[in-house]
N, C-alpha and C positions, 0 to 999 in steps of 0.2 A: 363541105367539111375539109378541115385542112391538116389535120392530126386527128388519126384514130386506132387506138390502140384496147383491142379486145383480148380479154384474159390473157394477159403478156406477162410473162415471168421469164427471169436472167439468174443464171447458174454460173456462178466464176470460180470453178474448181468445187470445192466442199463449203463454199458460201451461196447461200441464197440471198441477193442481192436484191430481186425484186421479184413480187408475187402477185399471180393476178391482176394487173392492173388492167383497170377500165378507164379510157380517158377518149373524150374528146374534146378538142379544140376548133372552134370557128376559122376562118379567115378575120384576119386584122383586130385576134382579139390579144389582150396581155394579161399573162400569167404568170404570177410568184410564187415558188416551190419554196417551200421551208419544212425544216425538220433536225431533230438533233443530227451531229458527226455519226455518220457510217448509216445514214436512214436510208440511203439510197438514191439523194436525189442526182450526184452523177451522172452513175448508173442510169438514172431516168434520162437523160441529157446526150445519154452516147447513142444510147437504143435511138432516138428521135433523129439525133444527127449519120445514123445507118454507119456509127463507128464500132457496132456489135450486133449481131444478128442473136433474136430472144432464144430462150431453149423451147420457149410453150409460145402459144398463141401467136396473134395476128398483130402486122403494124402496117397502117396505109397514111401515105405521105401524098398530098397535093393530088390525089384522085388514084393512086398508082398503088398496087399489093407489093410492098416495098422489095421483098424478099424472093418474089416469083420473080421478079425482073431477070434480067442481064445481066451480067457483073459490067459491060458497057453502057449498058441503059440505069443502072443504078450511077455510076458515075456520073452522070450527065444528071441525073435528077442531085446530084449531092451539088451543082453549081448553081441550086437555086436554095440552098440552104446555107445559112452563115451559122457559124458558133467563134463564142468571142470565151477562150479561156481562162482558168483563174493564174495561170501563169503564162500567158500571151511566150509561144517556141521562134521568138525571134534570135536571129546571128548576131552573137554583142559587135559587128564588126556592120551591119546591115543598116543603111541608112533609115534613117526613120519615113521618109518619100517612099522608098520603094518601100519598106516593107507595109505601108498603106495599102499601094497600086497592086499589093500584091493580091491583094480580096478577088482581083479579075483573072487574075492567070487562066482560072479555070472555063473563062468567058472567053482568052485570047488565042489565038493561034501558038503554037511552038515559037517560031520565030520571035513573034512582038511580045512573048514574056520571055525570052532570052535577050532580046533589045533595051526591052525597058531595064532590067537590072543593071545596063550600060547607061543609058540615057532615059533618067525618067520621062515615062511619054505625056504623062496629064498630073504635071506640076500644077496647075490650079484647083485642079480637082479634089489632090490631095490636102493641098493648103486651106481649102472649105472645109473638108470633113474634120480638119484638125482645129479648125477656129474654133468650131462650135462647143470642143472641148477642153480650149485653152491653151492649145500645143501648137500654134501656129510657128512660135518663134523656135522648136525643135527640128522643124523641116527637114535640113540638112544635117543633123546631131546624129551621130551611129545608137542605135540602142542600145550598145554598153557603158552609155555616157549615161544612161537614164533610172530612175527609181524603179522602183515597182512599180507605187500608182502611174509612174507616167508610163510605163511599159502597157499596162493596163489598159489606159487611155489611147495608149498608140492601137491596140488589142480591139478596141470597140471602133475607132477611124478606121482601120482595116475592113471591119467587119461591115459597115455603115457603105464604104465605100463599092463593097460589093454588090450592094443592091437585092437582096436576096427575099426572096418569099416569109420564110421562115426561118426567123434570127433565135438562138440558142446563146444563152451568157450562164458560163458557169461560176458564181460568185465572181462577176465581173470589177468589184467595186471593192474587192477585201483590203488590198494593200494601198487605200486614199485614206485619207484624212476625211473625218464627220464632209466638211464644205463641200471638198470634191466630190467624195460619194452622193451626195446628195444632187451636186450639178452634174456628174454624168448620167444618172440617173433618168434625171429628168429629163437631158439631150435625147437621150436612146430611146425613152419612152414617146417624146414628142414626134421624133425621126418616125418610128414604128407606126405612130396613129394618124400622119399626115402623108404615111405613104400607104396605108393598109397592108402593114407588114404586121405575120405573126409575131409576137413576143413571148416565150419562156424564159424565166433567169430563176435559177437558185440561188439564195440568198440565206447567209446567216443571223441579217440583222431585221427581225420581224419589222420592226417601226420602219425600215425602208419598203418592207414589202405592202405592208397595209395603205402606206401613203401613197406611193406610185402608180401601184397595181391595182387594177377594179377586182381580177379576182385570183383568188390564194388558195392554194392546194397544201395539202400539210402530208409530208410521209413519215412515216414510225416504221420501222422494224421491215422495210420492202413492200408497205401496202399503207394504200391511201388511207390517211386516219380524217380526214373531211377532207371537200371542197366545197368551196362557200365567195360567194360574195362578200370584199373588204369588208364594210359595212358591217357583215354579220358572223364576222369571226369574232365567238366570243373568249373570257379569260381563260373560263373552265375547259374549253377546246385549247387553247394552249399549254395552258396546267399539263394537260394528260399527254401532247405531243410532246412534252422537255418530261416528262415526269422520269425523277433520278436521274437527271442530266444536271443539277445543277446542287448537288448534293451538301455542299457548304455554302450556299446562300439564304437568306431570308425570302418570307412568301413573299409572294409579288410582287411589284410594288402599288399603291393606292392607282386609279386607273388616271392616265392623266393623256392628251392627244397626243403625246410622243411617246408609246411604249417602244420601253427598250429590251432587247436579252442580251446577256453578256454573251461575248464569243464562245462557242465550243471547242 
């Protein structure tokens, strides 16, 4: 088991963020979290990636009781975890090279990640994980030069680059255009199953989740409202997860292979 999280609930001042959850996750399986704005799937994203300790319950990471650790040995377990944000905290002055190479720092000695920000040290390395998503020819481009989705994209080559067990994407894909979102998707997801790396991503756009993802978690209100196999997510399951989320729209739409929801 590579993610397990037993009755876990997250308190953020006078918000209950998240309640109870029960989750487990295999090694080298992939998971798409969806739900309306404010459901909690963050929330879900930070707890996993040990960037908050729960107020209830238990969470165990890659065999280890995450929170009995070390605050050293939690460290060390956090360099086999990637998370790819939905606004990638890159320096608009930071070449887009290193801020790839940078997924390793926590892999490298002091020295050679204070070296590498001088001289990148595995230019080709970086140049692979950026082909695959189109950015080859940014290489050398500062990321204040760049959009979003390519910020984004630099965001997941970073993360890719890191190697990591289990990979966390917080709506990785928001700021792309339909084409891209759809090919980085598929990059991340292919990366993930061909190296047996975990996958969770939160996602606002169901029809990305359904197509990529084999299986789909849905949260309402800080508690899981299904988890289900793509295949068997049905309308009515969706209905009641958006339900008065979408308050000036028409019912659904007839069922067709690319269901969509509009943004929240």
């Amino acid at each position: 088991m590579t993610i397990t999280l037993n009755g876990t609930s997250l308190r953020l001042g006078q918000v209950q963020a998240l309640q109870a959850i029960d989750l487990r996750v295999e090694a080298g399986e992939r998971v798409a979290i969806i739900g309306p704005s404010g459901a909690g799937k963050s929330s879900l994203l930070n707890l996993i990636a040990t960037a908050m300790a729960p107020s209830e319950g238990s969470i165990e990471l890659l065999g280890e009781a995450l929170w009995r650790l070390s605050a050293r040995a939690r460290q060390r377990l956090r360099t086999r975890i990637g998370l790819i944000h939905q606004a990638p905290p890159l320096p608009p002055r930071q070449r887009v090279v290193t801020a790839v190479l940078a997924g390793r720092l926590g892999q490298w000695g002091t020295l050679r990640g204070l070296l590498n920000l001088l001289h990148p040290s595995d230019i080709p390395g970086a140049r692979k994980v950026l082909s695959g998503l189109g950015m080859a020819d940014k290489l050398f481009a500062q990321c204040g030069q760049l959009s979003g989705g390519q910020l984004q994209r630099v965001g997941i080559a970073r993360a890719l680059y890191q190697q990591p067990e289990i990979l966390l994407a917080d709506e990785p894909v928001s700021a792309m255009d339909p084409v891209l979102a759809e090919h980085s998707l598929k990059t991340l997801n292919q990366y993930a199953s061909d190296h047996g790396i975990t996958l969770i991503a939160s996602l606002h756009a169901v029809e990305l989740a359904l197509t990529h993802f084999p299986r789909v978690i849905g949260i309402r209100d800080g508690r899981v409202a299904f988890d289900r196999p793509a295949a068997e997510v049905a309308r009515d399951m969706l209905d009641a997860l958006y339900a008065n989320e979408h308050l000036g729209s028409p019912q659904w739409p007839a069922p067709t292979p690319s269901l969509q929801i509009p943004r929240c």
